[in-house]
C-alpha positions as CSV (number, residue, x, y, z in Angstrom):
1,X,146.4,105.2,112.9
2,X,145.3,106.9,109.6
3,X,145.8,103.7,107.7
4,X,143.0,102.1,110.3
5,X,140.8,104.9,109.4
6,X,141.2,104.7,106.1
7,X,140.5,100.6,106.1
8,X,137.2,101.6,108.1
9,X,136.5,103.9,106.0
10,X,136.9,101.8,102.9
11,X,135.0,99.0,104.6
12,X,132.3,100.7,104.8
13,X,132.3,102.1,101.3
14,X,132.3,99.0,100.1
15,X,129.4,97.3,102.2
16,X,127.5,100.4,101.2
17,X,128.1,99.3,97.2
18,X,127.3,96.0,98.2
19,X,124.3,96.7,100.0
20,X,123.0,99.0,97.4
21,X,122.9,96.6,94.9
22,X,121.0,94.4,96.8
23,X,118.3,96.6,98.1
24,X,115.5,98.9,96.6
25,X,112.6,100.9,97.0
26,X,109.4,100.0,95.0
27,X,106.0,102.2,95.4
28,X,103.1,100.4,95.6
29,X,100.7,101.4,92.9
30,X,96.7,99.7,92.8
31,X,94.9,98.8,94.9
32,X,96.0,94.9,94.7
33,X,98.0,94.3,97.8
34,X,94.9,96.0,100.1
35,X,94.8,95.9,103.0
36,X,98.3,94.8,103.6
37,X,99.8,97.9,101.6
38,X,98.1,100.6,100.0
39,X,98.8,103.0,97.0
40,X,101.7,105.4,97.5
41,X,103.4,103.0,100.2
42,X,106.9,102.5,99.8
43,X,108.4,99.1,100.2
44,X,112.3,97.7,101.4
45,X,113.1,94.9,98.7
46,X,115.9,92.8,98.8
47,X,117.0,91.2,95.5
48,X,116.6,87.6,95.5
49,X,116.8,84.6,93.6
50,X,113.3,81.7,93.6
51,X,115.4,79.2,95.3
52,X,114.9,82.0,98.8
53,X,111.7,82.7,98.3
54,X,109.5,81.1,100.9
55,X,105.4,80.8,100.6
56,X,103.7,83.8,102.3
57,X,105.9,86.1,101.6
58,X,105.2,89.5,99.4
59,X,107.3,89.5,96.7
60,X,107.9,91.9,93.5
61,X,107.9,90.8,90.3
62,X,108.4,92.1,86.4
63,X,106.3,91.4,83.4
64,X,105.8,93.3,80.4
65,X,104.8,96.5,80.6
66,X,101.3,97.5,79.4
67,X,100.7,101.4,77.4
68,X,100.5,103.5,80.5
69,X,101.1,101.4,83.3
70,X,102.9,103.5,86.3
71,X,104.0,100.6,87.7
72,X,107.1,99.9,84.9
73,X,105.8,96.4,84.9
74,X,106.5,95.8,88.1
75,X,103.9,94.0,90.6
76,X,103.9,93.6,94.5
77,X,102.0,90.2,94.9
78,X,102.3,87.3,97.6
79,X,103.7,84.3,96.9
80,X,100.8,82.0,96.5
81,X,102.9,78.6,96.1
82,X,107.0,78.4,94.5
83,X,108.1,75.3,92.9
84,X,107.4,72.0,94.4
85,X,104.3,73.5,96.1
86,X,100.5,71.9,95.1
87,X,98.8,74.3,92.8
88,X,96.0,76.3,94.2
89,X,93.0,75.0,93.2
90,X,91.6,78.2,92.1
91,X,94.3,79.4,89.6
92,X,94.2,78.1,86.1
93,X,97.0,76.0,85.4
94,X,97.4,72.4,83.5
95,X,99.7,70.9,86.8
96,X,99.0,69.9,90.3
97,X,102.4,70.7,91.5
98,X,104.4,74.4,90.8
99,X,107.1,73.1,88.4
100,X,110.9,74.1,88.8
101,X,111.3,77.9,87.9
102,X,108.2,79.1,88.2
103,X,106.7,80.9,90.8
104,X,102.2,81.8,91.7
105,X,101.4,85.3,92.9
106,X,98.4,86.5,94.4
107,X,97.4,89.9,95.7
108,X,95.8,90.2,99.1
109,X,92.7,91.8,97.3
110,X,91.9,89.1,95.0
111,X,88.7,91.2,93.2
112,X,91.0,93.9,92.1
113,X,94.1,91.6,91.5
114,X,96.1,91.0,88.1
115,X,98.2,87.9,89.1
116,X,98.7,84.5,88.5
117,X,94.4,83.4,88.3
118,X,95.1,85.6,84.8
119,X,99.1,85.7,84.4
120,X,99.9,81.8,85.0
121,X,102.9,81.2,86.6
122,X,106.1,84.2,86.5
123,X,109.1,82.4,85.3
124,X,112.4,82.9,88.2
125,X,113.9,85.6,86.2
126,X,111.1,88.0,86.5
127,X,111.4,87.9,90.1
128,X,112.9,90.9,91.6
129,X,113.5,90.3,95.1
130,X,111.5,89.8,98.4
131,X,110.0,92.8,100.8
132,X,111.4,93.3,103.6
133,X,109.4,96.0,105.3
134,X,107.7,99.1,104.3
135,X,109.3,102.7,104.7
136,X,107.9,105.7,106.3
137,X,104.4,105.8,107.8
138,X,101.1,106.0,106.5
């Protein structure tokens, strides 16, 4: 009997390692993703690789850090089109189609939005993972 509870135990240990690894929390910081999510909210993320990421779906992301940027480099944007997709005609890029390993972010507010119309496109390994929901109320 105490070997079973050890296994559970140990199980669940485990998963919790796992699942750690996997998942994050990321504050919101700007006003870029308004209305969908505001300054201050805290968001579920769940690492992931460009080849899950799906069109639509809010996204964070890691560029180089600017002097005195809270954000670590880190941006919540919505991905805007991921490789294979037609190019939005209103971001600034030389192809038609998103090219493999690339990815176009937009913010929700697009007048107070530093994403892809100024960054271009954000190469796979920048990508951080994919929001899952946000956590707490506001």
């Amino acid at each position: 009997m105490i070997w079973a509870v050890l296994a559970v135990v140990g199980a669940v240990v485990a998963w919790a390692v796992v699942q750690r690894r996997r998942l994050l929390v990321v504050t919101v910081h700007g006003v870029s993703m308004e209305p969908t999510y505001r300054s201050g909210d805290r968001l579920l993320v769940r690492r992931s690789r460009l080849e899950r990421v799906r069109t639509g779906q809010v996204v964070v992301v890691q560029v180089e850090k600017a002097p005195g940027d809270p954000t670590g480099g880190r941006l919540v944007k919505r991905a805007a089109a991921v490789p294979g997709d037609p190019v939005p005609a209103h971001i600034p890029v030389a192809d038609s189609v998103v090219p493999h390993g690339r990815l176009l972010v937009l913010g929700d507010n697009p007048a107070r939005s530093n994403d892809s119309r100024r960054l271009g496109y954000i190469p796979a390994e920048a990508l951080i993972g994919v929001v899952l929901r946000p956590i707490g109320e506001r």
